[in-house]
PDB file with one MODEL, atoms N, CA, C and O in Angstrom:
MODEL        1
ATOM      1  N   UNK A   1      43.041 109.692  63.996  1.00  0.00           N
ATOM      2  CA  UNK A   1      42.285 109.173  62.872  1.00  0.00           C
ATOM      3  C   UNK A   1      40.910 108.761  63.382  1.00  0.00           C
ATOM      4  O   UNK A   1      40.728 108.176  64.450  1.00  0.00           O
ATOM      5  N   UNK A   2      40.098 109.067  62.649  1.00  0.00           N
ATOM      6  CA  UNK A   2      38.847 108.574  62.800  1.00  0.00           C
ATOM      7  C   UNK A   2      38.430 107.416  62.709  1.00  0.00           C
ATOM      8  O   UNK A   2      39.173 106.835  61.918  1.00  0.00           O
ATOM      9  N   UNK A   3      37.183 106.342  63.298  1.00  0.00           N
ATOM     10  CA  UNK A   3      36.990 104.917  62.649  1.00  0.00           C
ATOM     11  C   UNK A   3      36.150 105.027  63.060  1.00  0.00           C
ATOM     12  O   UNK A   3      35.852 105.799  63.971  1.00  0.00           O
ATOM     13  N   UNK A   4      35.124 103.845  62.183  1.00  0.00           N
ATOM     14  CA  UNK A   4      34.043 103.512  62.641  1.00  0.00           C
ATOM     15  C   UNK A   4      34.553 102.183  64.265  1.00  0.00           C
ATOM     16  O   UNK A   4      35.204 101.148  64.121  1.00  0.00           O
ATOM     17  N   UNK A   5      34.047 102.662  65.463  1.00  0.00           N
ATOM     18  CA  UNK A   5      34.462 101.505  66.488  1.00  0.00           C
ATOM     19  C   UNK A   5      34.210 100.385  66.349  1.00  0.00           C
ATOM     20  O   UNK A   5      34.970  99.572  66.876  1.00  0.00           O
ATOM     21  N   UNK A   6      32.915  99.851  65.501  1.00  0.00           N
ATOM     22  CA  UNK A   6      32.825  98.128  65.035  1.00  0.00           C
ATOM     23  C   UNK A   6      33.727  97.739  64.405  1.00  0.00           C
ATOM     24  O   UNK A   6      34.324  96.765  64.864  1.00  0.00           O
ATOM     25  N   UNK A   7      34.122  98.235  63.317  1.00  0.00           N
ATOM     26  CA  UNK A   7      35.211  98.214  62.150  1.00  0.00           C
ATOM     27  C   UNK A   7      36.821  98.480  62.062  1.00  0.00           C
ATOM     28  O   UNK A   7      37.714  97.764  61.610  1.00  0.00           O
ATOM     29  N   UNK A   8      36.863  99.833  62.688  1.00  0.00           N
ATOM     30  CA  UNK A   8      38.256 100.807  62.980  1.00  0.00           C
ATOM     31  C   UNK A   8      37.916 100.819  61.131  1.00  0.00           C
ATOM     32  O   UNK A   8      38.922 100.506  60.495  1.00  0.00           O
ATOM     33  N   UNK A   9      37.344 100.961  60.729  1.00  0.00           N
ATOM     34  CA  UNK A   9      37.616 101.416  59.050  1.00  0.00           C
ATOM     35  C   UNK A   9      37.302 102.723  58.942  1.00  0.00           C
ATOM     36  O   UNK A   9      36.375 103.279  59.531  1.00  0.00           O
ATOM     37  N   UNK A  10      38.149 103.270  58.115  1.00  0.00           N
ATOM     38  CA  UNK A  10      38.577 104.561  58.507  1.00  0.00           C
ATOM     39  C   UNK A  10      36.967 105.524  57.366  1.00  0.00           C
ATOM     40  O   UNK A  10      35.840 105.050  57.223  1.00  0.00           O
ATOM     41  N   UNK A  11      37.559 107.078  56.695  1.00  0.00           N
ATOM     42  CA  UNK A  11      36.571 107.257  55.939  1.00  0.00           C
ATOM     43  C   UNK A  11      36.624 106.619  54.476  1.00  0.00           C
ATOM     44  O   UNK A  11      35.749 106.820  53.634  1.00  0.00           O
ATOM     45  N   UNK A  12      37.840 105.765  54.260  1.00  0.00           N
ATOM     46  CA  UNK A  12      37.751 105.672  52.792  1.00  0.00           C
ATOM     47  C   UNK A  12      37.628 104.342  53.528  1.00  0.00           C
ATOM     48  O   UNK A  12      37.969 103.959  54.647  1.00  0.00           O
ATOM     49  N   UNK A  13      36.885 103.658  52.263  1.00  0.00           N
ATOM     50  CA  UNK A  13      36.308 102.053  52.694  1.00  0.00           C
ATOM     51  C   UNK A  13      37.929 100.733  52.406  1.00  0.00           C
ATOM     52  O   UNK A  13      37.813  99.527  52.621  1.00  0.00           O
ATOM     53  N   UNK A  14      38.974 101.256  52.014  1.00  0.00           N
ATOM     54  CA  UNK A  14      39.704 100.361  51.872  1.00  0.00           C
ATOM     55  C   UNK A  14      40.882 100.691  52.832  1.00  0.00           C
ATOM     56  O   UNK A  14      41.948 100.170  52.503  1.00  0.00           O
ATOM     57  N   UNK A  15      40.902 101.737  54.370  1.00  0.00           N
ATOM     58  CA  UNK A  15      41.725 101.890  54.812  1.00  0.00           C
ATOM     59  C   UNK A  15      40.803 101.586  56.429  1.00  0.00           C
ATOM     60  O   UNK A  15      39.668 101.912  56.776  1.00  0.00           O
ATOM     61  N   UNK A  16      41.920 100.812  57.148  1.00  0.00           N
ATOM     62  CA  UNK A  16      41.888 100.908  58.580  1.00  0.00           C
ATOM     63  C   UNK A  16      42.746 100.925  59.807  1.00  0.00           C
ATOM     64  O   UNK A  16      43.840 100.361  59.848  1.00  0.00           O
ATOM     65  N   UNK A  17      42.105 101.733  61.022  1.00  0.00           N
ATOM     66  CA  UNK A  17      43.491 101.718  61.448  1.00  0.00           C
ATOM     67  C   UNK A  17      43.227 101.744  63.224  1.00  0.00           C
ATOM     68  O   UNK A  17      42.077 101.784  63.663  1.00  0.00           O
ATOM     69  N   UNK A  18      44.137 101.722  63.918  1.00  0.00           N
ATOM     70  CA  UNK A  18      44.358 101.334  64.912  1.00  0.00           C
ATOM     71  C   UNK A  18      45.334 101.884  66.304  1.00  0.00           C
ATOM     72  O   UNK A  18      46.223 102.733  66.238  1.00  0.00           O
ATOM     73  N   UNK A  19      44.929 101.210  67.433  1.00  0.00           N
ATOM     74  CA  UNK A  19      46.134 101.756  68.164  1.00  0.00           C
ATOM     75  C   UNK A  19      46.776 103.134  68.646  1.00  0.00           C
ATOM     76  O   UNK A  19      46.175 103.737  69.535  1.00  0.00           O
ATOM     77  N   UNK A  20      47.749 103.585  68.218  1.00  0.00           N
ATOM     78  CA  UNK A  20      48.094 105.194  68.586  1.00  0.00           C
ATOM     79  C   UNK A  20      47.511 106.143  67.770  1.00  0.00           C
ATOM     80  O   UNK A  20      47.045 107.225  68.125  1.00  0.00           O
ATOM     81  N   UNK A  21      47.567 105.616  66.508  1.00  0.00           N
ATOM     82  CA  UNK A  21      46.720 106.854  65.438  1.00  0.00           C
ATOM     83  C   UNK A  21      45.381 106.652  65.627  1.00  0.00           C
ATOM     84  O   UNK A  21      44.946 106.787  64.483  1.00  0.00           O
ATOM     85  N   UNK A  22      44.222 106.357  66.508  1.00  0.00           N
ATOM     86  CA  UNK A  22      43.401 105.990  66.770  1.00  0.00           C
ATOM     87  C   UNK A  22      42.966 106.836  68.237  1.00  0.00           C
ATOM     88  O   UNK A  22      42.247 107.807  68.472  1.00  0.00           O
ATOM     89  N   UNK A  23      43.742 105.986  69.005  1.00  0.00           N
ATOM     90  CA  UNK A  23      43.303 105.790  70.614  1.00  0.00           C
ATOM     91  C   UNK A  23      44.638 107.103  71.307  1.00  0.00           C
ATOM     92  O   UNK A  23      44.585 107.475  72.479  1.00  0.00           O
ATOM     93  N   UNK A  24      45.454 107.492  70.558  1.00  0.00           N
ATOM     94  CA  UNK A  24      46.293 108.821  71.356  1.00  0.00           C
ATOM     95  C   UNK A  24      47.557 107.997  71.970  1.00  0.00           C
ATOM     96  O   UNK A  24      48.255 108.673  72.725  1.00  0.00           O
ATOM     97  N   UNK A  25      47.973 106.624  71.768  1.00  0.00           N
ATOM     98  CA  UNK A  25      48.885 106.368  72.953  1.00  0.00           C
ATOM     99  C   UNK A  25      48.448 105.664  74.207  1.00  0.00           C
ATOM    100  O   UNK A  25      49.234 105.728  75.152  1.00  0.00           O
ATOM    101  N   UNK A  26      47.198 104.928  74.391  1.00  0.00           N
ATOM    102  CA  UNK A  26      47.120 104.404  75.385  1.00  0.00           C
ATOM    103  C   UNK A  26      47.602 102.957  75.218  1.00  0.00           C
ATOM    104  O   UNK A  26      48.086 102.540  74.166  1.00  0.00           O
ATOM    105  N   UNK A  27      47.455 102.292  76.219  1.00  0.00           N
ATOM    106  CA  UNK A  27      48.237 100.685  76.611  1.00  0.00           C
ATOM    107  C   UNK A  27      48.607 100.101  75.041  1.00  0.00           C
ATOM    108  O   UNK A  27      48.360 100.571  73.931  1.00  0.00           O
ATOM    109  N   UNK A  28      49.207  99.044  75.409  1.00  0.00           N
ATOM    110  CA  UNK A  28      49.655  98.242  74.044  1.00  0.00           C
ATOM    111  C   UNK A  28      48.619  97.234  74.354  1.00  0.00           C
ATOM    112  O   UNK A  28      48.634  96.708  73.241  1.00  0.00           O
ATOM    113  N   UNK A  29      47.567  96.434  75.123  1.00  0.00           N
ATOM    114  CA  UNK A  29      46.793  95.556  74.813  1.00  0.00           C
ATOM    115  C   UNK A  29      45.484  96.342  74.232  1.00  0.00           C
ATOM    116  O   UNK A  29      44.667  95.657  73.617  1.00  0.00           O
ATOM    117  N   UNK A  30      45.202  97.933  74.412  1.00  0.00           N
ATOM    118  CA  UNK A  30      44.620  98.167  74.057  1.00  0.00           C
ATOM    119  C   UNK A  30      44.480  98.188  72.147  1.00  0.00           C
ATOM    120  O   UNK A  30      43.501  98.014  71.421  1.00  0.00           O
ATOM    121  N   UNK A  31      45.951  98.486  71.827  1.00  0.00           N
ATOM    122  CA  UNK A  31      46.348  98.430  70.435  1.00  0.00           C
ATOM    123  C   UNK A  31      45.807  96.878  69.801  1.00  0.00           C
ATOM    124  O   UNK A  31      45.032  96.714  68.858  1.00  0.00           O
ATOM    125  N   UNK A  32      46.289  96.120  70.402  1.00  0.00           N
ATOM    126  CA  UNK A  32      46.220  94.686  70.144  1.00  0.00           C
ATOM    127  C   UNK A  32      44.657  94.357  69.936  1.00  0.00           C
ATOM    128  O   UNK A  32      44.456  93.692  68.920  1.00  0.00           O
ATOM    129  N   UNK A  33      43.491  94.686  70.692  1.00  0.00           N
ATOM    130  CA  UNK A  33      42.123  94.477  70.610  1.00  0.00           C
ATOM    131  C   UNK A  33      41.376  95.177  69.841  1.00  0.00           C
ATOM    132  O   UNK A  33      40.199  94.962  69.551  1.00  0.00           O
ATOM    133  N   UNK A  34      42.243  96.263  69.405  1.00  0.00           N
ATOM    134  CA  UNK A  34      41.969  96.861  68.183  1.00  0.00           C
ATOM    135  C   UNK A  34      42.301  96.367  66.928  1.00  0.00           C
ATOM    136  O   UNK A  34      41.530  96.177  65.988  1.00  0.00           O
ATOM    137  N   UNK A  35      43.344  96.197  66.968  1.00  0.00           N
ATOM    138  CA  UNK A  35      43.910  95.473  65.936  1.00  0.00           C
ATOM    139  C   UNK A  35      43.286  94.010  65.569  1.00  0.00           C
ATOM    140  O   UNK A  35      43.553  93.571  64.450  1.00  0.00           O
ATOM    141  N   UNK A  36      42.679  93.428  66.220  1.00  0.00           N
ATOM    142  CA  UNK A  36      41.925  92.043  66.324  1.00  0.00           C
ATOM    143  C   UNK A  36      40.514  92.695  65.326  1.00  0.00           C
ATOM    144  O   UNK A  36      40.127  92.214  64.261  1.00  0.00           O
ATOM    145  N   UNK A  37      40.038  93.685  65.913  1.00  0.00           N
ATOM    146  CA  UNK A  37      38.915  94.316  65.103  1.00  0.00           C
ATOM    147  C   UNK A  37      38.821  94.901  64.370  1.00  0.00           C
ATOM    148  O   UNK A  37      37.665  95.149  64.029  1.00  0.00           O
ATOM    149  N   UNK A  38      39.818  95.464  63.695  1.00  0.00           N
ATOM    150  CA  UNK A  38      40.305  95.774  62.319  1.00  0.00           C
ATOM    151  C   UNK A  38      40.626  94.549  61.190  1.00  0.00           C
ATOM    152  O   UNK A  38      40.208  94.650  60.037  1.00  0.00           O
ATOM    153  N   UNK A  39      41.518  93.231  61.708  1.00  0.00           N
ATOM    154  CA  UNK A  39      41.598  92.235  60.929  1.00  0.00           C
ATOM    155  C   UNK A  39      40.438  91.449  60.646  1.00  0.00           C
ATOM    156  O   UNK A  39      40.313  90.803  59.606  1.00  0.00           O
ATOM    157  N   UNK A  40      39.270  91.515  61.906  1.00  0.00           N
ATOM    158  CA  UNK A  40      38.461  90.396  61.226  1.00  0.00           C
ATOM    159  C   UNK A  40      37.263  91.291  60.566  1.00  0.00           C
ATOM    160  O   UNK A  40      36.408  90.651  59.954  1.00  0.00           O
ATOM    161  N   UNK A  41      37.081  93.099  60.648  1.00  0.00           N
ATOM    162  CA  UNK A  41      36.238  93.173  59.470  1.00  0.00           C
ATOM    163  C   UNK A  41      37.067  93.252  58.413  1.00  0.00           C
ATOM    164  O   UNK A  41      36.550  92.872  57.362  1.00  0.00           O
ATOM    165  N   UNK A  42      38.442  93.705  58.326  1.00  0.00           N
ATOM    166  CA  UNK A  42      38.659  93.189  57.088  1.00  0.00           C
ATOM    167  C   UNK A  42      38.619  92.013  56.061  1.00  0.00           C
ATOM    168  O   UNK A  42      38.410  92.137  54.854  1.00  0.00           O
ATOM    169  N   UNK A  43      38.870  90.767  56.789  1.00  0.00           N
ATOM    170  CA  UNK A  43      38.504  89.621  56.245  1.00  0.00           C
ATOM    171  C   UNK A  43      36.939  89.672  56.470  1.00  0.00           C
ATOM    172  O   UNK A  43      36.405  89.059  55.545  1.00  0.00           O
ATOM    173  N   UNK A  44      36.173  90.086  57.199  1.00  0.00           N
ATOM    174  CA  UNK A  44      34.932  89.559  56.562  1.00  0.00           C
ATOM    175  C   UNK A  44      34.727  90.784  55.217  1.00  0.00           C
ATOM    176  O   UNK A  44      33.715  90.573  54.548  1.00  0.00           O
ATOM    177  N   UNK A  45      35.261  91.556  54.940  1.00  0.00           N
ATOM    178  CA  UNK A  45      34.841  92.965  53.440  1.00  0.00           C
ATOM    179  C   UNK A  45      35.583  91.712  52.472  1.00  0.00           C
ATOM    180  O   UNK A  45      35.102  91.266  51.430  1.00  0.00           O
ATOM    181  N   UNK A  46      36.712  91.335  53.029  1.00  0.00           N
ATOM    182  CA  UNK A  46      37.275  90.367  51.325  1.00  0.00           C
ATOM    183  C   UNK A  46      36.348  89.399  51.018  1.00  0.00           C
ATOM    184  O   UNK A  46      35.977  89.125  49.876  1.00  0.00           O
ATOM    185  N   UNK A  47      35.975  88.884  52.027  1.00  0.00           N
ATOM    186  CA  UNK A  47      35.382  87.323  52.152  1.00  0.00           C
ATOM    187  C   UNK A  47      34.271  87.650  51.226  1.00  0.00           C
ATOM    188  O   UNK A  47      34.031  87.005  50.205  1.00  0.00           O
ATOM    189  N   UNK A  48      33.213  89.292  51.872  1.00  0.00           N
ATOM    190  CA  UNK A  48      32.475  89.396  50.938  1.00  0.00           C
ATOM    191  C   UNK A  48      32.151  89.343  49.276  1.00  0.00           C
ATOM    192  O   UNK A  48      31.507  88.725  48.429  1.00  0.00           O
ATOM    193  N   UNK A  49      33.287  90.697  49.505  1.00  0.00           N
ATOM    194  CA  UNK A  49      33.537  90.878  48.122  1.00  0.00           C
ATOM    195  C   UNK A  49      34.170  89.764  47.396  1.00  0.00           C
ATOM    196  O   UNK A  49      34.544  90.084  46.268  1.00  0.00           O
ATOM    197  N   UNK A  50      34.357  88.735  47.683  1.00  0.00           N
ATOM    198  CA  UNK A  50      34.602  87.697  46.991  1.00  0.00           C
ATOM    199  C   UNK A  50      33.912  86.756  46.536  1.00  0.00           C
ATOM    200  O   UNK A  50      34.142  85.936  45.647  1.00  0.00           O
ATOM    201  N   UNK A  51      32.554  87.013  47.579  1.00  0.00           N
ATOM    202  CA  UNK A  51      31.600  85.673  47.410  1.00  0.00           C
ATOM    203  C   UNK A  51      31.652  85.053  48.282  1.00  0.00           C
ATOM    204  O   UNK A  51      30.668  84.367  48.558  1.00  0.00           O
ATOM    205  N   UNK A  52      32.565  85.022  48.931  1.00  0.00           N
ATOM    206  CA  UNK A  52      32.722  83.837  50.467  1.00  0.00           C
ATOM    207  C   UNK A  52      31.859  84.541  51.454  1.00  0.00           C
ATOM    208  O   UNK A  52      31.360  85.663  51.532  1.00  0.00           O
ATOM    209  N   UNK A  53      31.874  83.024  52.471  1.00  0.00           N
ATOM    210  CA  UNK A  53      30.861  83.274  53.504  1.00  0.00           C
ATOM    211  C   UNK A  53      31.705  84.315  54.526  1.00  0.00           C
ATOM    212  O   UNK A  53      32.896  84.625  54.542  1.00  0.00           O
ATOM    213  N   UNK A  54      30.788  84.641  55.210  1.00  0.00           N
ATOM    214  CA  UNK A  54      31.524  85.705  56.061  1.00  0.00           C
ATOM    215  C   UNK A  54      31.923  85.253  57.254  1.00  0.00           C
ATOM    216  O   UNK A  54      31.261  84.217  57.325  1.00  0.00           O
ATOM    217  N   UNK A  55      32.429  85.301  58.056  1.00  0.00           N
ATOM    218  CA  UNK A  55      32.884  84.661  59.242  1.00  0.00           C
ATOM    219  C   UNK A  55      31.834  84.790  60.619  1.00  0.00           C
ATOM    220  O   UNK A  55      31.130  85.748  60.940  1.00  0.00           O
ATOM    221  N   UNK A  56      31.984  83.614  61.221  1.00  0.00           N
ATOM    222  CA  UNK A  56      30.803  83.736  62.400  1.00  0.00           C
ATOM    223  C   UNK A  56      31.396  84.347  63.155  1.00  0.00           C
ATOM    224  O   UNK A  56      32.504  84.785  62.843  1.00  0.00           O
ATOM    225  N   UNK A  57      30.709  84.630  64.712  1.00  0.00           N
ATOM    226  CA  UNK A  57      31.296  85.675  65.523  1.00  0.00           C
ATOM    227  C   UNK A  57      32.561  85.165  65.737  1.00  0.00           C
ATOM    228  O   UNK A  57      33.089  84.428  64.904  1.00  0.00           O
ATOM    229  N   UNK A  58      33.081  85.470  66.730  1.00  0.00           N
ATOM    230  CA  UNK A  58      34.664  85.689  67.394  1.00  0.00           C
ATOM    231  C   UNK A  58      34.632  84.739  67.996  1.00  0.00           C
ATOM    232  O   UNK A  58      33.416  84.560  68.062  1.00  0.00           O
ATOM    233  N   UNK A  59      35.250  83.639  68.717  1.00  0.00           N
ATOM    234  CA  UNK A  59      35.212  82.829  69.859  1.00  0.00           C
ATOM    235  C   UNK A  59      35.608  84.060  71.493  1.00  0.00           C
ATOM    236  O   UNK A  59      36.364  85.021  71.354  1.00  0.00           O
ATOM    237  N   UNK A  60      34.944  83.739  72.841  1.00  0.00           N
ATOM    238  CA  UNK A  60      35.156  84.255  73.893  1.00  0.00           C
ATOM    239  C   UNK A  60      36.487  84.641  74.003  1.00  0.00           C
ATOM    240  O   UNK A  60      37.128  83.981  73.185  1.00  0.00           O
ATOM    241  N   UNK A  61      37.091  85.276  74.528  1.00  0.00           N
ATOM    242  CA  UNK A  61      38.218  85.203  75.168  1.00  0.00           C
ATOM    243  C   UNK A  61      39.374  84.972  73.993  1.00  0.00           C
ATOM    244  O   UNK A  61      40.411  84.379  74.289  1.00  0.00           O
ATOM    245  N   UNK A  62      39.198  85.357  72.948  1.00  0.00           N
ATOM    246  CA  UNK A  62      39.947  85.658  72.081  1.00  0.00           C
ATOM    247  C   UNK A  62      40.842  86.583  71.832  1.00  0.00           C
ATOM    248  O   UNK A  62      41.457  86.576  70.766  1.00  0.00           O
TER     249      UNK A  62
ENDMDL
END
């Protein structure tokens, strides 16, 4: 599957994705840091589209 790498959002704007359908099968922390960057642009697209503020960066070592 394709993604944008800031996002992992795929070509349709309400799908994203991660991990093996993504990256082919490599490590499981790699899945996981993906998956971290898939959840928080998704919450920042709701936050938007809602009116809410968008979220500040990430904390380090997160």
């Amino acid at each position: 599957v394709l993604v944008d790498p800031a996002t992992h959002r795929t070509g349709n704007p309400r799908v994203y994705s991660g991990g093996d359908c993504v990256n082919g099968g490599k490590e499981v922390v790699n899945a996981v840091a993906e998956a971290k960057i898939a959840a928080r642009a998704m919450h920042e697209a709701m936050m938007t589209r809602a009116g809410g503020a968008a979220p500040g960066p990430a904390p380090q070592g997160s």
